[in-house]
C-alpha positions as CSV (number, residue, x, y, z in Angstrom):
1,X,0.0,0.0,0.0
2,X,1.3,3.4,-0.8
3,X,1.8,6.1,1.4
4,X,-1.1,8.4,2.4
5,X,-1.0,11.8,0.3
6,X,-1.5,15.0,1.8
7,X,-4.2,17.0,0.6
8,X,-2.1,19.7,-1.0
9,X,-0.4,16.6,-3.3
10,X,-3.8,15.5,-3.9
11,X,-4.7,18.9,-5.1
12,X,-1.2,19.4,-7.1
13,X,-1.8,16.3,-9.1
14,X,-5.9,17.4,-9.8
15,X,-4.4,21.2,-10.7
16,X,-1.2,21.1,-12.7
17,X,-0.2,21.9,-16.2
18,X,-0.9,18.7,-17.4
19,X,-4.8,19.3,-16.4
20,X,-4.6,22.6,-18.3
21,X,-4.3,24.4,-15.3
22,X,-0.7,26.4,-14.3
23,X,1.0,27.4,-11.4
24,X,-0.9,30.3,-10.8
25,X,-4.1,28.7,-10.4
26,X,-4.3,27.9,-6.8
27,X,-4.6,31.5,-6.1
28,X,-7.4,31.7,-8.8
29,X,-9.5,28.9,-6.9
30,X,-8.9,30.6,-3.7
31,X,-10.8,34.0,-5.4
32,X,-13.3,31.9,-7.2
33,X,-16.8,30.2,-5.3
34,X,-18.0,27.5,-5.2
35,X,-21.4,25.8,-5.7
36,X,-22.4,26.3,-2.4
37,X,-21.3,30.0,-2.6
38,X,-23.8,30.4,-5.2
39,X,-26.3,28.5,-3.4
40,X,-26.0,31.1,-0.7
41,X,-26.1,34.0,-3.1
42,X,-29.6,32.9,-4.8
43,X,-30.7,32.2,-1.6
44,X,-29.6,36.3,-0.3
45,X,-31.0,37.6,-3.7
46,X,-34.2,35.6,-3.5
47,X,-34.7,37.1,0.1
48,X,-33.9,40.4,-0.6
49,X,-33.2,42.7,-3.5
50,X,-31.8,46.2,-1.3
51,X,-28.7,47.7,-1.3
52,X,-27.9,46.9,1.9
53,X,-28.4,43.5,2.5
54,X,-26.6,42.7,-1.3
55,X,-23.9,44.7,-0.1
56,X,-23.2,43.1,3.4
57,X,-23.5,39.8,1.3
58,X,-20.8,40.7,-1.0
59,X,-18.8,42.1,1.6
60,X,-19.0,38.6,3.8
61,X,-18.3,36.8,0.6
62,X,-16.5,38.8,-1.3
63,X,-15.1,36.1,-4.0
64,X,-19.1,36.8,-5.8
65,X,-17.5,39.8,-6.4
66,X,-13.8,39.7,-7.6
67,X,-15.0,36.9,-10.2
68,X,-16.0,40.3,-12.0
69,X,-12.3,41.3,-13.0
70,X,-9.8,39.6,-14.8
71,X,-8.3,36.5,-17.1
72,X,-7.8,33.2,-15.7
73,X,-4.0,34.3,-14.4
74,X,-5.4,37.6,-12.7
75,X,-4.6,37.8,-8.7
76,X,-6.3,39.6,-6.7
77,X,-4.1,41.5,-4.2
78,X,-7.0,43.3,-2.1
79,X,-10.8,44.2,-1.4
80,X,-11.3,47.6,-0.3
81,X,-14.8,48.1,1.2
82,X,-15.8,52.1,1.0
83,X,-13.1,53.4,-0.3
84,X,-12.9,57.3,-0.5
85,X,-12.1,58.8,-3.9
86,X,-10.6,62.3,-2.8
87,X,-12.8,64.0,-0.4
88,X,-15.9,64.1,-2.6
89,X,-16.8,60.6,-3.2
90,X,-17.0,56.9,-1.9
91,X,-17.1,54.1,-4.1
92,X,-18.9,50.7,-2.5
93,X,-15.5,48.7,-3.3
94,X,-12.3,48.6,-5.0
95,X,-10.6,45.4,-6.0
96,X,-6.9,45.9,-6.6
97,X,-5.1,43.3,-8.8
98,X,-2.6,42.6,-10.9
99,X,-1.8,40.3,-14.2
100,X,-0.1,40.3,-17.5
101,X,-2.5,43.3,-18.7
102,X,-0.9,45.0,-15.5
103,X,-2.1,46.9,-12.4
104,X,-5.7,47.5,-12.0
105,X,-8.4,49.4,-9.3
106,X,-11.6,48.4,-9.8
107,X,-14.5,50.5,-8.5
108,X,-17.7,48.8,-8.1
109,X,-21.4,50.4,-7.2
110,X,-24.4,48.5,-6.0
111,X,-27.4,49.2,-6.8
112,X,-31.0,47.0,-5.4
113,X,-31.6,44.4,-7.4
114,X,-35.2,45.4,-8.0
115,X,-34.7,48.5,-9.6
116,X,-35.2,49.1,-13.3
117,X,-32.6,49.5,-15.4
118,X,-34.4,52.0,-18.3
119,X,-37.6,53.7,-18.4
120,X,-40.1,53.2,-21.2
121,X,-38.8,55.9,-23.9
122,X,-35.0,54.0,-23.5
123,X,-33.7,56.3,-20.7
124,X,-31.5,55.1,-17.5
125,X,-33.4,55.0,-15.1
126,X,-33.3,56.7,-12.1
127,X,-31.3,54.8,-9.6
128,X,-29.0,52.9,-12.9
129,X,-28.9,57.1,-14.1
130,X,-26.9,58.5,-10.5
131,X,-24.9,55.4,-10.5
132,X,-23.5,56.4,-13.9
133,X,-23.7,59.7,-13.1
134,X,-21.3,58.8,-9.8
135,X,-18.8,57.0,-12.0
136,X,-18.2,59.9,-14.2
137,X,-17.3,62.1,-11.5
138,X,-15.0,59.2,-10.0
139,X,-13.4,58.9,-13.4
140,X,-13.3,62.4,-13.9
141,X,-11.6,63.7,-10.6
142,X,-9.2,60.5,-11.0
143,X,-8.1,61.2,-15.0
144,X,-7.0,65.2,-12.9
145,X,-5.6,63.6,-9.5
146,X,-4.4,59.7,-10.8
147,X,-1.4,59.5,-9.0
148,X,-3.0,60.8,-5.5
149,X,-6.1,58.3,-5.8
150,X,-3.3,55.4,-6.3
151,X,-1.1,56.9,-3.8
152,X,-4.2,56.9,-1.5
153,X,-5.5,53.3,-2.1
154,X,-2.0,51.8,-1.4
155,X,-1.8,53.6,1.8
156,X,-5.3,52.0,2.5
157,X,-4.0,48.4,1.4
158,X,-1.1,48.9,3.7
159,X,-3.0,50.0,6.6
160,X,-4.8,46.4,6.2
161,X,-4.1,43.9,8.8
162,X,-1.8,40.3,7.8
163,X,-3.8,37.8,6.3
164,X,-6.0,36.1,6.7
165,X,-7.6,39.2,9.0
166,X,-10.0,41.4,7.7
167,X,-10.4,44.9,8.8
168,X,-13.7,45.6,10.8
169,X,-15.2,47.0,7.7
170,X,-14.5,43.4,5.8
171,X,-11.4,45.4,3.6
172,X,-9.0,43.0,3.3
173,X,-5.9,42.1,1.6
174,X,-3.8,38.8,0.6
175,X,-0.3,39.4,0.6
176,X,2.2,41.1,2.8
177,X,2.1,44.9,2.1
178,X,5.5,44.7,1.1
179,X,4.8,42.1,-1.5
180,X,1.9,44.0,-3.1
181,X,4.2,47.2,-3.5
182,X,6.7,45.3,-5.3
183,X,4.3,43.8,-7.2
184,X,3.2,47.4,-7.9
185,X,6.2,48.6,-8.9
186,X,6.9,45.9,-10.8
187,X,3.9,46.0,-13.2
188,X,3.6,49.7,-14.0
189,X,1.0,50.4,-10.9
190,X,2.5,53.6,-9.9
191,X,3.1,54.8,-13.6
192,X,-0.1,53.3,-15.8
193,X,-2.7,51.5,-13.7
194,X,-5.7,50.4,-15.2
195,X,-8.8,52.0,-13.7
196,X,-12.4,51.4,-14.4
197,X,-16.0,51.1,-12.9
198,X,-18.7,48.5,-12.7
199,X,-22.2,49.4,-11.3
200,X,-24.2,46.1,-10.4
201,X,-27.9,46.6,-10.9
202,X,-31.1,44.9,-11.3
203,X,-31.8,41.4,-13.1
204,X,-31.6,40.4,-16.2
205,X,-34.2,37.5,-15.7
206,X,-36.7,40.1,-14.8
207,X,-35.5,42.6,-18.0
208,X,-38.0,43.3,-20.8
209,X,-36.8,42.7,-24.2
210,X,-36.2,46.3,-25.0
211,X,-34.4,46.8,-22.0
212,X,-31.9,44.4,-22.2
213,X,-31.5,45.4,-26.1
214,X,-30.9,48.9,-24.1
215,X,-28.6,47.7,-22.2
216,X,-26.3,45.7,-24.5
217,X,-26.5,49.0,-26.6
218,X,-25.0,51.3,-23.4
219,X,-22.5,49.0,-22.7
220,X,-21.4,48.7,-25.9
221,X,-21.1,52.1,-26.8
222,X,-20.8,54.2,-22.7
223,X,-18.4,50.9,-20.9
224,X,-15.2,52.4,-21.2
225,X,-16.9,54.4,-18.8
226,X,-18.7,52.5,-16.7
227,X,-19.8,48.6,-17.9
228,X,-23.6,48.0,-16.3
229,X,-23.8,44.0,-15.1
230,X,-27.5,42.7,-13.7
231,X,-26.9,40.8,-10.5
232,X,-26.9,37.3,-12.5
233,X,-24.3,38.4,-14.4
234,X,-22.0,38.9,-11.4
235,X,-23.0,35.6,-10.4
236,X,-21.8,34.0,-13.7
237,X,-19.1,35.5,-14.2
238,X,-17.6,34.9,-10.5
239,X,-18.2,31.1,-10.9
240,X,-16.5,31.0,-14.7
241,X,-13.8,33.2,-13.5
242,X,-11.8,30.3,-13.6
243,X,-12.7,29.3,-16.7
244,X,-11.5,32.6,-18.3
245,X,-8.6,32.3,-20.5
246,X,-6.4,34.8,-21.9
247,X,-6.3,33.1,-25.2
């Protein structure tokens, strides 16, 4: 009889190059959720559909969200949870990570899942309208003051207690501070970081077809400043995050 494995052998031999998977890929499974994760999440959204319980969801399980950003080979190197932009505004989250493509901040507003998306004659509506309105001003005051809203989140990531420990707010990060500044350094951060917003809004089961022709329209043609995903969407894409490939 042969020896007993451990688990992390067991787990080296299902995950490995040979599988299609690469070295990197432990980290993606730790970002990624499972079934069961899911589970929990319908169970939330069926329940309720305001801000506020979404949002304390998301921030007690916060890999629903990061599945949003990123290729297969993305890490994710911290969840901010309110983080300020300037003095002005507050974004619901930023998730800081890195890959090939670089350094990115991603800001991310909630909004219920109940509310419309787009009123009869095409508009945003009201609640999807402030959202984009708030992203424009985010993008706005960062495109004058880039290089204070990075210097600001980093000093918010290094503020952070060691993982695994979350801050009281759920903000947490995965590395060493030290680790994620040289990986900042490293890939550009300081000098070209990728920046974008997502606003989460509504659901896309419960869509009209006009409205979700409207709203494959505005992200077609308005997502490089803001990309509008229902509340199934950020489902999907958080359990396929794994399954995203740079190729």
């Amino acid at each position: 009889m042969s020896a007993p494995e451990s688990p992390q052998d067991v787990l080296d031999s299902i995950f490995n190059s040979e599988t299609g998977y690469e070295r990197s890929d432990p980290d993606i499974l730790e970002t990624s959720p499972s079934y069961d994760d899911l589970k929990e999440f319908a169970a939330a959204l069926g329940s309720s559909s305001s801000e506020e319980d979404m949002q304390k969801f998301i921030t007690e399980h916060p890999k629903i969200l990061v599945g949003l950003f990123g290729v297969a080979d993305d890490s994710i190197l911290a969840v901010l949870t309110k983080p300020a932009i300037g003095t002005q505004f507050v974004a619901d989250y930023a998730v800081v990570s890195f890959g090939q493509g670089g350094c990115c901040i991603h800001l991310v507003e909630l909004e219920p899942a109940d509310s419309p998306l787009f009123t009869k004659d095409g508009n945003r509506a009201h609640r999807h309208n402030g959202a984009f309105t708030q992203a424009r001003n985010w993008m706005s005051w960062i495109s004058a003051n880039r290089d204070t809203f990075v210097r600001d989140i980093m000093r918010k990531i290094e503020k952070l207690p060691d993982p695994p420990e979350r801050a009281s707010n759920g903000s947490f990060r995965r590395r060493s501070y030290k680790e994620i500044e040289n990986v900042w350094k490293g890939f550009g951060g300081f000098e070209e970081p990728f920046i974008d917003c997502k606003i989460v809004i509504g659901r896309w089961s419960q869509l009209d077809a006009d409205a979700r022709k409207a709203l494959i329209a505005q992200n077609k043609h308005d997502g490089a400043l803001a990309e509008t995903v229902t509340y199934e969407q950020l489902a999907r894409s958080s359990f396929q995050r794994p399954l995203r490939n740079p190729w």
